[in-house]
Phi, psi and omega in degrees: 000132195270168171259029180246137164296159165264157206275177204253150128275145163092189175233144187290181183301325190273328127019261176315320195280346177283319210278344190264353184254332134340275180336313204273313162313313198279328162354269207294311177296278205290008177265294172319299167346282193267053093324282190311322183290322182291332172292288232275311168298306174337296199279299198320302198291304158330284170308322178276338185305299212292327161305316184276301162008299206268344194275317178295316194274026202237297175324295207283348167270345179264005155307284158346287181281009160277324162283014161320115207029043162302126179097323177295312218044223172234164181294155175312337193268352192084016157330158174263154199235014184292306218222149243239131150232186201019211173278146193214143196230109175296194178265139181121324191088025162279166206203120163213183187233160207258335192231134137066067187271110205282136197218107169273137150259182186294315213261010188129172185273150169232153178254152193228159165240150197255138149310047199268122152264131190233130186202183192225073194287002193242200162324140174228129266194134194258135153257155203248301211202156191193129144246203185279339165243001197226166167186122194287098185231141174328114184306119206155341198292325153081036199285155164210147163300122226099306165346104190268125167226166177249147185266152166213139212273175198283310192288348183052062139277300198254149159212158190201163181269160143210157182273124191302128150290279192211161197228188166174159177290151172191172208279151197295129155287323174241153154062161172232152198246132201302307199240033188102140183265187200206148181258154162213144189247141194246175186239126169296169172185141243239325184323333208215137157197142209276330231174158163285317172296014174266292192321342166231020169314137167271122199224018162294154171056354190261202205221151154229154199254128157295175173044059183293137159232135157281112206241140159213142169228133224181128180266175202215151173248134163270171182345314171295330230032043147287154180269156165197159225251117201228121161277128182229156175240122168221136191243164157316292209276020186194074198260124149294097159264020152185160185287087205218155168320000209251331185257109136084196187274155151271131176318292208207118145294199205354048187238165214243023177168146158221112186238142195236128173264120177237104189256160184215101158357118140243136166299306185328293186273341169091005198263124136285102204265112158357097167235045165314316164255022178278214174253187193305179176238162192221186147096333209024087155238149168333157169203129189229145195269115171283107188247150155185136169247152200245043180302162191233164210245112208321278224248137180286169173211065174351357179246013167264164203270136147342129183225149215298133164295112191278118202247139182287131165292315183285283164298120180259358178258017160231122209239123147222134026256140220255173011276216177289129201101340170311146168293163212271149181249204159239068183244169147284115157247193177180154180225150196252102160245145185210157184246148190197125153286111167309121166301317255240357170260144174100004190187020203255332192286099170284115205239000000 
């Protein structure tokens, strides 16, 4: 027997189990971890879907309402002929409101506002010559058959749709048009009409515009009670018959309110006055639109604290999740507001 010890190999039991229970802690810590990060990218990666979502259809409706009674003018009473007020009814027979159309959703009943906007997007065209089915227009109109546009009289008192037959080149009959006239033969059609004397109006020297549209925008609740945010263009030949998925496309899913303010210039006072529940506007004054949309976050996430009940600035008695007073839920909103001037009001009227 030597006097050297021999050397120890391994680890004893208990050893392993402090180095394994060690092991298990710092685990459980890098576990929790990307648990928290991956909730926390989630909700980040929510919040911005739900943000643009809501910042692109916010967009594309103050698009809309800037081209508002383009084409149009004003009614013979000096109405603005842009926008749809109180309750209003398409071709089809859908029925919507312009102020406080009641919608449940999963998060409660909310009051909505419905939007109808009326323009004329496309080329605008001089006639040359106008009868009761025909008309002579400066070559150029860029017409295609079906195509609904609107006539407007030389003074833009009356204006009224009519549907294109046919269309063609042909020799100027009245007057002469810088690159040739186009013959067009129309269709009656219902969508649009300024006054009962637009329908026998003389529309020589007055203008026609294409691609008349009736645009309404209108939340809707689906199957789920999500809300979703739906543009329809409606025309006779394109009818919405109820406010529904069934009327134009969706915009924007999960939003929870679209509330609209409508002030109108006084000269007088230099201000702007709230005609939000009034009647048609009148006066051809500037007229400007307040929008805020109310959107929700796709998914809840229960290990979040209750988060603030999101209340509309331009209504304050609409809350989600509504109505107001209701307890809070762990959904995320957030709301898009923006303000837009009708360029085409307050300057439309041809003197």
């Amino acid at each position: 027997m030597t006097g050297h010890k021999k050397a120890r190999a391994g680890f004893t039991l208990i050893e392993l189990m402090v180095s394994m229970t060690v092991g298990l802690f710092v685990l459980a810590a890098a576990v929790q971890l990307t648990s928290d990060q991956s909730r926390l990218l989630g909700r980040a990666s929510s919040r911005l879907e739900m943000h643009q979502a809501a910042r692109l259809a916010t967009d594309l409706l103050a698009q809309d309402l800037r081209h508002a009674s383009v084409g149009l003018g004003y009614r013979p009473d000096g109405t603005f002929a842009g926008l749809s007020r109180g309750n209003f009814t398409v071709s089809g027979g859908a029925s919507f409101q312009a102020d406080d159309r009641v919608v449940t959703l999963s998060s409660g009943t909310v009051r909505t506002d419905d939007i109808g906007i009326r323009l004329a997007a496309g080329s605008i065209r001089t006639v040359a010559s106008y009868s009761a089915a025909t008309a002579q227009l400066c070559a150029g109109a860029d017409l295609e058959a079906g195509e609904v546009v609107v006539l407007l009289t030389r003074e833009g008192l009356h204006a009224r749709t009519v549907q294109v037959s046919a269309f063609g080149p042909a020799v100027c009959r009245d007057g002469t048009c810088v690159q040739g006239c186009e013959d067009v033969t129309f269709a009656s059609d219902s969508s649009y009409l300024s006054d009962v004397e637009a329908t026998n109006a003389d529309y020589t020297e007055g203008e026609m515009a294409g691609e008349f549209q009736h645009l309404v925008w209108f939340l809707v609740a689906d199957a789920n009670g999500r809300g979703l945010l739906q543009r329809a263009e409606v025309t006779a030949q394109n009818p919405c018959a109820a406010a529904d998925e069934t009327c134009g496309g969706t915009v924007a899913d999960n939003v929870e309110f679209l509330q609209a303010s409508v002030w109108q210039w006084d000269e007088d006072t230099q201000t702007w006055v709230d005609r939000t529940t009034a009647g048609d506007l009148t006066d051809r004054s500037r007229v400007r639109i307040d929008l805020e949309l109310g959107v929700r976050a796709a998914h809840s996430d229960e290990r979040d604290a209750d988060q603030a009940v999101l209340r509309s600035e331009l209504s304050p008695t609409v809350c989600v999740p509504g109505p107001c007073g209701r307890p809070r839920d762990k959904v995320q909103r957030y709301a898009v507001r923006s303000s837009v001037e009708i360029r085409n009001s307050g300057r439309m009227q041809i003197r």
